[in-house]
C-alpha positions, 0 to 999 in steps of 0.5 A: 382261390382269391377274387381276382384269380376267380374272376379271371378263370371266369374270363378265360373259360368264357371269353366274357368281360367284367363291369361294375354295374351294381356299385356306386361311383366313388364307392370306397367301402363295402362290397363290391359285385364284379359281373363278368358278362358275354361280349355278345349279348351283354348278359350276366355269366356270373357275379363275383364279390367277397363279404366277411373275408368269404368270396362268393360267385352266383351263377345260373343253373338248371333248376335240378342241377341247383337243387343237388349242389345245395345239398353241399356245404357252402352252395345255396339259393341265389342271394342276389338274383333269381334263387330259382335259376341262380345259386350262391357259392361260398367258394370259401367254404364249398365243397365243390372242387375246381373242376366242379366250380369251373363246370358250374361257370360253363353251365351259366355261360351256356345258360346265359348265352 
């Protein structure tokens, strides 16, 4: 799966929108974070970026929901948010499934919503 076909699960599956309000304007090299949001409450259904040619989603999650994936490979504490609340997915890596992934976003929609 690549950035954008993730992000635009994201989207189709919540409805959200997608901003960059953690990248610098002119920002020509680095990573760069893509939040897709609610279009209602403006809060952060996930966030999207890849580092070392790995892609990564964080996403909110029931804190005992959080602790059973982190069993998995490639799923672990949030690395840019809240770790209590927020996970890391390496989606290159994981060993989730899609369907599991795609439940993963509706959880941090519900969640955030």
């Amino acid at each position: 799966m690549t950035e954008q076909e993730l992000i635009a699960l994201i989207m189709v599956q919540t409805d959200g929108y997608l901003g960059y309000p953690f990248n610098r304007p002119n920002q020509k090299s680095g990573v760069i974070f893509s939040v897709i949001k609610h279009r209602s409450t403006h809060k952060m259904i996930a966030m999207v970026y890849t580092k070392l040619d790995q892609l990564f989603v964080d996403a909110k999650l029931l804190p005992e929901h959080s602790e059973s994936l982190r069993l998995l490979k490639g799923v672990m504490p949030g690395q840019h948010l809240n770790n209590h609340y927020w996970t890391t997915i390496n989606v290159t890596t994981t060993e989730l499934t899609r369907t599991e992934l795609v439940n993963v976003i509706a959880e941090s929609a519900k969640l955030t919503a």
